[in-house]
VOGU-3710 file (C-alpha; in Angstrom, 3 decimals, decimal comma):
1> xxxxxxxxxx> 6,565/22,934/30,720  3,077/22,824/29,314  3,393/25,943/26,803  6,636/23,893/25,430  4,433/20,180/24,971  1,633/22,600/23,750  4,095/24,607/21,032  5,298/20,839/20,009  1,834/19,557/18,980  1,368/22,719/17,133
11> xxxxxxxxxx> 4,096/22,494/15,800  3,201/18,337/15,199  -0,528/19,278/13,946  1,096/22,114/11,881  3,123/19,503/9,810  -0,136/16,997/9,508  -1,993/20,107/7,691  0,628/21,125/5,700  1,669/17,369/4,000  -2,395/17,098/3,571
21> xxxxxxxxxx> -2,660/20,626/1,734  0,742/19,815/0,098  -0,846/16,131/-1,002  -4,053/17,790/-2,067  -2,163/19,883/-4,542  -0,050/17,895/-5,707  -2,740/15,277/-6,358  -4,264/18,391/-8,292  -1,876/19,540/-10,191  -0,023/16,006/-11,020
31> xxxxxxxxxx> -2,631/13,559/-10,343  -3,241/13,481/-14,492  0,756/14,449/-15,168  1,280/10,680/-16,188  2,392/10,515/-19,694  0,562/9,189/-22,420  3,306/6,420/-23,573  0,742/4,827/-26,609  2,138/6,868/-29,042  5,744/6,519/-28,444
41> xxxxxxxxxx> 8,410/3,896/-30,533  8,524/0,487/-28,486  5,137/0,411/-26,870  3,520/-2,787/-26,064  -0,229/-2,345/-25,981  -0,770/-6,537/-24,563  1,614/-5,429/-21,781  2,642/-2,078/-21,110  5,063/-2,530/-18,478  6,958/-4,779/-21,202
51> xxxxxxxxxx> 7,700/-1,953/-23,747  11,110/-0,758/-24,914  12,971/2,477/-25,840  11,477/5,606/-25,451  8,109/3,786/-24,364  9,622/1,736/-21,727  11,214/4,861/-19,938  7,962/7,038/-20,380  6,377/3,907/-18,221  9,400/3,785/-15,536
61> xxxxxxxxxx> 8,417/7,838/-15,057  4,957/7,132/-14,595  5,336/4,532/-12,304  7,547/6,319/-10,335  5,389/9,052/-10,035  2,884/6,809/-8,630  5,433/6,024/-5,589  5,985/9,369/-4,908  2,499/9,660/-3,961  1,946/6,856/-2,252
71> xxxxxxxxxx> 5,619/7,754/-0,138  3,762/11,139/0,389  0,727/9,390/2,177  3,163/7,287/4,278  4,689/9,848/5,711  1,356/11,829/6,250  0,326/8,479/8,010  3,209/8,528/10,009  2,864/12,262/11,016  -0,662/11,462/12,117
81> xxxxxxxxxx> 0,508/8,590/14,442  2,881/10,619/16,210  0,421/13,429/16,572  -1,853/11,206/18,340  0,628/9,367/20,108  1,215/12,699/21,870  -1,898/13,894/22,467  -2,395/10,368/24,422  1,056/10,936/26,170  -0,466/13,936/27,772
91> x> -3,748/12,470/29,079
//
């Protein structure tokens, strides 16, 4: 009974350290991947989030990008709750 709690907050904690590695690389590699939308047709330098064409869709992509890794620090959140929900389950 123990060995099978103990192999489930392994495998819990195992999951918490590999969205943080997974989050610090990503963060690395695609925390500057946001495009540079100044030079495109249809940018609006008052208001960026009001441009058109080509411009407008370069801003949709980089503001979804910016959910993605905000979802991704949810879910590490989340992890991290049920981690130590467990760990106080067993005391």
């Amino acid at each position: 009974m123990i060995t099978l709690v103990e192999n489930n907050i392994m495998g819990l904690i195992g999951a918490f350290v590999g969205i943080a590695i997974l989050i610090g690389i990503s963060t690395q590699i695609l925390g500057n991947s946001v495009s540079d939308c100044s030079a495109l047709a249809g940018y609006d330098s008052t208001t960026p989030a009001s441009s058109t064409g080509w411009a407008g869709q370069c801003e949709d992509n980089n503001t979804q990008t910016q959910q993605a890794f905000s979802l991704l620090v949810i879910v590490l959140i989340v992890v991290a709750a049920v981690v130590i929900l467990t760990v106080v389950k067993l005391l």
